[in-house]
C-alpha positions as CSV (number, residue, x, y, z in Angstrom):
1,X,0.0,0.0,0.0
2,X,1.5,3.3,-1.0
3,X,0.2,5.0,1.8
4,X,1.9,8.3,1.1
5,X,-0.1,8.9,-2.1
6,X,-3.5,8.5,0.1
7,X,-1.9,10.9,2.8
8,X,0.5,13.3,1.1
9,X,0.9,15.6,4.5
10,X,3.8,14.4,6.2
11,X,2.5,16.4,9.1
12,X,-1.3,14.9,8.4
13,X,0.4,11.6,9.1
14,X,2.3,12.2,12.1
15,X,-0.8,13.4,13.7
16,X,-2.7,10.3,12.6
17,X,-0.1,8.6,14.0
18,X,-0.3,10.7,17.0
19,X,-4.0,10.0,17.6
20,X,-3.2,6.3,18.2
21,X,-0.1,6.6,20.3
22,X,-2.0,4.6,23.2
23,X,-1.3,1.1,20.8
24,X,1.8,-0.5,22.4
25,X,4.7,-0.4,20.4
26,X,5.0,-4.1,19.5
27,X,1.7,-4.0,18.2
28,X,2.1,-1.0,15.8
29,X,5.5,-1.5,14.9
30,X,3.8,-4.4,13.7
31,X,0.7,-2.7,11.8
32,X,3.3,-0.1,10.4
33,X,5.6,-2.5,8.5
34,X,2.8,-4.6,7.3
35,X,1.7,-1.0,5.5
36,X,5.2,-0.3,4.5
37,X,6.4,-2.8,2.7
38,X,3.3,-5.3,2.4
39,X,5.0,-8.8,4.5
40,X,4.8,-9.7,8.2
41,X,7.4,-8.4,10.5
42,X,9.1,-11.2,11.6
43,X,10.7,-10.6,15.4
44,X,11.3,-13.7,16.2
45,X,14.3,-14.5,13.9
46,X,14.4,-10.9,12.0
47,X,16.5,-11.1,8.7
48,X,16.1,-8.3,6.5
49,X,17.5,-4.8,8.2
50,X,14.1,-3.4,8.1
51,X,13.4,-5.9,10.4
52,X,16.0,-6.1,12.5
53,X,15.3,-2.0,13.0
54,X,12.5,-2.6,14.5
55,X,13.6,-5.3,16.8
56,X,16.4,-3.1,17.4
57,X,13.8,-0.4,18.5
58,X,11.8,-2.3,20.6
59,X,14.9,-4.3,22.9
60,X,17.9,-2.7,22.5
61,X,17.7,-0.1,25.8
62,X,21.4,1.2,26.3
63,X,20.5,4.6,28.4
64,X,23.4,5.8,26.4
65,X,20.6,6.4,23.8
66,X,18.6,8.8,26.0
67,X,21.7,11.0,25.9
68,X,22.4,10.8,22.4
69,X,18.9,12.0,21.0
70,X,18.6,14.5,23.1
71,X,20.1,17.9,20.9
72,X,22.0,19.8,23.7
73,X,22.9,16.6,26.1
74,X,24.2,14.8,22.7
75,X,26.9,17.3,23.2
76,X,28.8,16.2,26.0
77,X,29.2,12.1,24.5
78,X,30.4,14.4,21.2
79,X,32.9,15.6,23.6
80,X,33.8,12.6,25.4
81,X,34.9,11.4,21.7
82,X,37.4,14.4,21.7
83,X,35.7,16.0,19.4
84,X,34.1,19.4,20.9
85,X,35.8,21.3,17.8
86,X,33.2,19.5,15.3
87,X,30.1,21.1,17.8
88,X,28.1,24.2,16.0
89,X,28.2,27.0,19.0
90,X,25.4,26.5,21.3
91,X,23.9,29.8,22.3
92,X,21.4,28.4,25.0
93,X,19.1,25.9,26.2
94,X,15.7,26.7,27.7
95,X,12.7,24.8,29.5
96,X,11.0,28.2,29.1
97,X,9.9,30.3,26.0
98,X,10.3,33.3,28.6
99,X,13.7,32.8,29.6
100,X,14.8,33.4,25.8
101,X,16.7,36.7,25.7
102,X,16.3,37.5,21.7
103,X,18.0,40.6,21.9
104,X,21.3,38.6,22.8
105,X,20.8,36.2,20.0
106,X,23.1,37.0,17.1
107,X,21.0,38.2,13.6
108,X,21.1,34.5,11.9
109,X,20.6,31.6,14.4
110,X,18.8,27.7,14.8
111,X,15.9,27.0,17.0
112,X,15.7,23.2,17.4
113,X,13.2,20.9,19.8
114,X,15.9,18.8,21.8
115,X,13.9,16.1,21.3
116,X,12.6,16.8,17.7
117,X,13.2,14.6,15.2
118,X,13.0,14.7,10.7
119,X,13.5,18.1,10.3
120,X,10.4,18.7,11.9
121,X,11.1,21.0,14.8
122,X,13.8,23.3,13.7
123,X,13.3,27.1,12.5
124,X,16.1,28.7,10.7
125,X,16.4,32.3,11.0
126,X,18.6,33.9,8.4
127,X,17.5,38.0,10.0
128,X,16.5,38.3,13.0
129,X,15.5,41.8,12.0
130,X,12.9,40.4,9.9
131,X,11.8,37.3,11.6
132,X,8.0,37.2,13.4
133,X,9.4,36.8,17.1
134,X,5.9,36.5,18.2
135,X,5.5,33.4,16.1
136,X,8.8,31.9,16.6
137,X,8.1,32.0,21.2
138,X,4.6,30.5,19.7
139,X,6.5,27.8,17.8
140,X,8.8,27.2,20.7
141,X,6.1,27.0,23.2
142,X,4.2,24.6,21.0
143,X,7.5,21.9,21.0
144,X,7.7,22.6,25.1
145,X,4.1,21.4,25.7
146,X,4.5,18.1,23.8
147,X,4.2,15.2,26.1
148,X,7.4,13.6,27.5
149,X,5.7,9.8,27.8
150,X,3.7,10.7,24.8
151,X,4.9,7.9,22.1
152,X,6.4,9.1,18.9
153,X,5.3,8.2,15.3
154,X,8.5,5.6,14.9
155,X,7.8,4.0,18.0
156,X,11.7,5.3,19.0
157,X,11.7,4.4,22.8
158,X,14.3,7.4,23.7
159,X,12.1,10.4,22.6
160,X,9.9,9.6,25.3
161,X,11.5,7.9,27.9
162,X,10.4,10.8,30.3
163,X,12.4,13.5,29.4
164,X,11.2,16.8,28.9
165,X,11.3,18.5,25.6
166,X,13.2,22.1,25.6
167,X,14.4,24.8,23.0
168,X,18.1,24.9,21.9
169,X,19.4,27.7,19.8
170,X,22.1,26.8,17.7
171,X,24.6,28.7,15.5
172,X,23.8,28.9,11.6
173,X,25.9,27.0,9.1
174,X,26.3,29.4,6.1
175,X,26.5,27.2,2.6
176,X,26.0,27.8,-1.1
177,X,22.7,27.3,-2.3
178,X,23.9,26.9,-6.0
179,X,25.7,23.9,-5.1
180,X,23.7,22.3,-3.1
181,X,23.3,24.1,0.3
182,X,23.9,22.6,3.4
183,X,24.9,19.0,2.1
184,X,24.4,16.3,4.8
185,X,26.8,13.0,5.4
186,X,24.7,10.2,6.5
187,X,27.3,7.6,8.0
188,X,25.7,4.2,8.7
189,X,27.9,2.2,11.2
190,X,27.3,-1.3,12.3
191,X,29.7,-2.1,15.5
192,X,31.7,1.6,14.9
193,X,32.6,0.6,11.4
194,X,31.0,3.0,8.9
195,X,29.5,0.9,5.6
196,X,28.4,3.6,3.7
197,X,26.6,6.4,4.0
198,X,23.8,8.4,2.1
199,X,23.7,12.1,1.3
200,X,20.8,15.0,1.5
201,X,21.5,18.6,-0.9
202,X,19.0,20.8,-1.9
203,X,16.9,20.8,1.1
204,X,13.8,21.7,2.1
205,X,13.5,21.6,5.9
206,X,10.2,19.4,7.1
207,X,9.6,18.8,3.7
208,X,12.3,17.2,0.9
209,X,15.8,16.7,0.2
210,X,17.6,14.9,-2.8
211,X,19.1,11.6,-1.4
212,X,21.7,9.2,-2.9
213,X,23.9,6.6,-1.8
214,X,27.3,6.0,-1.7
215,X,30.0,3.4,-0.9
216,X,32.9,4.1,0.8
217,X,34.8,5.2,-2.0
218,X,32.2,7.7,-2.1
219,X,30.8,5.6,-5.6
220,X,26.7,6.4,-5.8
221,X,25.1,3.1,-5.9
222,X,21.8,2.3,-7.8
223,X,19.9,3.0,-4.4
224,X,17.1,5.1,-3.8
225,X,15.6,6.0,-0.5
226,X,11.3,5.7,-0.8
227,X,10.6,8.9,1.1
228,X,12.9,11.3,-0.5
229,X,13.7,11.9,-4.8
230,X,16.9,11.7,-5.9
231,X,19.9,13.9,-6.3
232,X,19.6,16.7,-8.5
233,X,23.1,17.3,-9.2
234,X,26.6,15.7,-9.1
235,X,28.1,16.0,-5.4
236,X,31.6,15.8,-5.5
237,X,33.5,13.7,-3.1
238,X,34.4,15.6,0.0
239,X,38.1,16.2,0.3
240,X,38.2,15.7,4.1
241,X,35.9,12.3,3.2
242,X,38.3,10.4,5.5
243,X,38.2,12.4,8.4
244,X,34.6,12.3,7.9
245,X,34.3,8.8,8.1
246,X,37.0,9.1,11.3
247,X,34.8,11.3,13.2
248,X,31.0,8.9,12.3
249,X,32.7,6.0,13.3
250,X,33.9,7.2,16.8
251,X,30.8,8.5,17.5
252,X,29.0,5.1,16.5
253,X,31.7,2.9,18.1
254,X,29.5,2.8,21.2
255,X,26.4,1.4,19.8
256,X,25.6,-1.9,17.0
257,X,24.0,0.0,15.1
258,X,23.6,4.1,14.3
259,X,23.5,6.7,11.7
260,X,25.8,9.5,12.3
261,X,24.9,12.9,9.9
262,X,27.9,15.2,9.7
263,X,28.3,18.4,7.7
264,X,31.8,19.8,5.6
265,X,31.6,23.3,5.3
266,X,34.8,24.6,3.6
267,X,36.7,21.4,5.3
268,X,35.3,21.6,8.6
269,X,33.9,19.1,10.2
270,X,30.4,19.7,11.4
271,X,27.9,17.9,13.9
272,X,24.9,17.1,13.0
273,X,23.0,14.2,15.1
274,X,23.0,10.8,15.6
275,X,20.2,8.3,14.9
């Protein structure tokens, strides 16, 4: 069933999703891959990786996880790695809208939901001067008052293992739009070896990015990813593509399995989450 053609909002369906939160998480994990891809989820002896995702989701409970979703506490394991220098400048974190000082804020910045997830709860502001403030402490209010037990649409058991939801503003990453914008290095690692690694340009937060993958020769591969179209342009290989692989596979070396999205902006090594 190509459910995305019957609900085209990706928001529509993360509120439908939303509305039946109280299933457990076995059972619509369950429900949700039979939609997907049209077979059984087998959890018993799981052998195709969409499968063992799921299993992964539902018994694999290292607290380390908690930590690593969360956008501002994801910082200190980032820096337990040694690698503070790859951080964006953090100008604050907040459990209240009113404890936001905007004057202070610099004139381009990144409000984030720690806890948000798909590009759903982050504002860029490229002028301050210009920006609705008024909207943006409604925005940021609106990401506060979500739930902390409340289940998310992935069934992802560390977005709401109890923590509270709070605001982090971020520097912003300046990039090229002509070539691609901010291009994002998706490093899957298995055991803290990276395998290979897809890539996002031309991106529309919340809504779309070109994807393609790559091997580790940075060779695209004849892969597509279901929710996104593909590239739009040629994306060069990174020349610090080593020491981007480096820095994704320390930060994975702690988990079997995780996705670690890194930036290169002029050669610099740039933080972005991991998954």
């Amino acid at each position: 069933m190509d459910y995305k053609k019957i609900v085209k909002s990706r928001s529509l369906r993360l509120k439908i999703l939303q509305i039946f939160s109280f299933i457990p998480d076995k059972v619509m994990l369950k429900i949700q891959y039979r939609i997907k891809t049209g077979r059984k989820l087998n959890l018993n002896n799981p052998q195709r990786y969409t499968e063992k995702l799921q299993w992964y989701k539902l018994y694999y409970k290292d607290p380390l996880m908690v930590q690593c979703v969360d956008k501002y506490d994801v910082r200190d394991y980032v820096k337990s790695k040694g690698l503070g220098d790859i951080l964006v400048p953090c100008y604050g974190v907040y459990d209240s809208v009113d404890k936001i000082n905007w004057d202070m804020l610099p004139r381009q910045f990144v409000m984030k939901d720690t806890l948000g997830s798909g590009g759903n709860s982050v504002v860029i502001v490229k002028d301050k001067a210009t920006a609705d403030l008024a909207q943006l402490a409604l925005t940021a209010r609106k990401w506060l008052n979500n739930r902390a037990h409340c289940r998310n649409a992935g069934r992802e058991w560390p977005y709401y293992s109890g923590k509270n939801h709070r605001i982090i503003i971020e520097g912003y990453i300046d990039s090229d739009e002509d070539r691609g914008g901010l291009i994002d290095y998706k490093f899957l690692c298995f055991s803290g070896k990276a395998e290979l690694l897809y890539v996002l340009a031309d991106r529309v937060i919340g809504q779309e990015a070109g994807c393609g993958f790559f091997d580790l020769e940075f060779n695209q591969l004849p892969y597509k990813e279901s929710d996104e179209p593909p590239l739009r342009r040629v994306i060069p290989k990174p020349e610090n593509f080593d020491k981007l692989k480096m820095a994704a596979e320390m930060l994975a070396d702690a988990f079997p399995c995780a996705r670690i999205d890194l930036y290169s902006e002029k050669e610099k090594i740039i933080f972005g989450e991991i998954t």
